[in-house]
N, C-alpha and C positions, 0 to 999 in steps of 0.2 A: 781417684778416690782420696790418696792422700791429701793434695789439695784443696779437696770440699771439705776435710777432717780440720785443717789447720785453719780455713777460711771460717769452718763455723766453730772453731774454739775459741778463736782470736773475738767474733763478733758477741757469742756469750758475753765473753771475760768483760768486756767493753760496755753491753748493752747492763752487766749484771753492776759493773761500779757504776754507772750512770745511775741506777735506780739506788743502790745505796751511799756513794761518796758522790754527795751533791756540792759541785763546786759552783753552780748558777743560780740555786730555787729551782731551776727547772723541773728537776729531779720533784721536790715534794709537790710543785704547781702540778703536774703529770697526776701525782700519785693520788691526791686529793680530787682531780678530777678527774679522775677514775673508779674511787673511791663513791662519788656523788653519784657517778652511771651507776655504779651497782648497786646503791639505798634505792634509785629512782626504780632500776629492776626488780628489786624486793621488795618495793612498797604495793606492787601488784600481788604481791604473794601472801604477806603478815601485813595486819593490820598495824597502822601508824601508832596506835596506842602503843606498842611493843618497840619502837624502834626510838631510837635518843640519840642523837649527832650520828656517831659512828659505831654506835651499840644496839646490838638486837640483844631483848629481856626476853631469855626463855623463862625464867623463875628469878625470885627472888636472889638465892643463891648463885644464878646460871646466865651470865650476861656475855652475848657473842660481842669480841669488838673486829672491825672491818678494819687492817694493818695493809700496810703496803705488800706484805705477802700472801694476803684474804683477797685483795681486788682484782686477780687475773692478769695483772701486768708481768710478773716473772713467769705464768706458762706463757702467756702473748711473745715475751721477749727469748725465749727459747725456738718457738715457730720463726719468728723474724727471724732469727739468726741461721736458721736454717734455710729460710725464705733469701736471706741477701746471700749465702754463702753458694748454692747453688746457681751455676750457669744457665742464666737466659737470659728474657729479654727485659729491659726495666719496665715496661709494661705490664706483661704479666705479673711480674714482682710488685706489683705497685697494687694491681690485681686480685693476687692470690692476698698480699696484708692487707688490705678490706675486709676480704671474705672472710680469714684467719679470726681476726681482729675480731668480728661480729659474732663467730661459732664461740669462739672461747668465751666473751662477753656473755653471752646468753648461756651455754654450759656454766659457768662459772656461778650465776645467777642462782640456776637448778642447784648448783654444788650448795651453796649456801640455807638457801631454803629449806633442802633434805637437810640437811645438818642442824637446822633450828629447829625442825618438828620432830627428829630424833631424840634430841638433845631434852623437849619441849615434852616428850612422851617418857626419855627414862633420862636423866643426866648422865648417868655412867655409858652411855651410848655414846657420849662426844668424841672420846677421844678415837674409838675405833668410826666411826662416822666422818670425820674433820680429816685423822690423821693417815688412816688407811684406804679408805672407800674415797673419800675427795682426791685424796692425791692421786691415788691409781686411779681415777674417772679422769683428769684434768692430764696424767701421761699417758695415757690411752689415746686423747680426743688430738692432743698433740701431734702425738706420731701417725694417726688418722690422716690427719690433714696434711701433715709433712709426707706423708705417700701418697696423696691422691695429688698434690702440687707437683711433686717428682713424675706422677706416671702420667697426668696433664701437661705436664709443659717438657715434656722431653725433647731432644732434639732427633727428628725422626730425619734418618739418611734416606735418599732416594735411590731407589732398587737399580 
């Protein structure tokens, strides 16, 4: 246990400067397109009239913008580090960030949209919407997946 602890602090700390101290582009080329999946997932939801590069218009006043910490890449990269830190097989691993990858993307999506029709409905709703209700949905759905990864790919000893 200690070594799954040190293995997935070490891959946070790593995957968390990579998304913010960009020494390649890589880092914002990622983030931008990521940023684009999740307009492309919201544009099923609010109409295009409301949406502006990286902004969704609840109101006048009330304009969501989609940041590097709005598009699912830091809960993503919290799962991954969980996902590379844990013993098994690189397959599965390769596996389970797909699957990861795609729950969080589409949860994340939902996140968003409740939050604009919230938001859309009373403005004083954002911050407990955005900052309480998204967040605790988005570590909920994380530790989710980080326990059904763990109790699917365990390594089962023979009796």
């Amino acid at each position: 246990m200690k070594h799954f602890l040190l293995r997935y602090v070490t891959a946070v700390l790593v995957l968390i400067l990579f998304v913010y101290v960009d020494f390649t582009g890589l880092s914002e080329m990622l983030n931008r397109w990521q940023t684009q999946i999740t307009l492309y997932g919201i544009s099923y939801f609010i109409d295009a009239s409301y949406i502006s590069a990286d902004m969704l218009i609840a109101s006048t006043q009330l304009k969501l913008q989609i940041t590097q910490a709005c598009n699912g890449m830091l809960p993503f990269f919290f799962y991954l580090a969980g996902v590379a830190a844990y013993r098994t097989s690189l397959w599965k691993k390769l596996l389970w960030s797909i699957v990861g990858y795609g729950v969080i993307t589409i949860v994340n999506v939902g996140r968003i949209v409740s939050v604009y029709y919230l938001s859309k409905i009373n403005p004083t709703w954002f911050d407990r919407a955005h900052y309480l209700l998204g967040n605790l949905l988005m570590v909920t759905v994380v530790s989710l997946l980080l326990l059904c990864y763990f109790k699917f790919t365990s390594i089962r000893m023979p009796k």
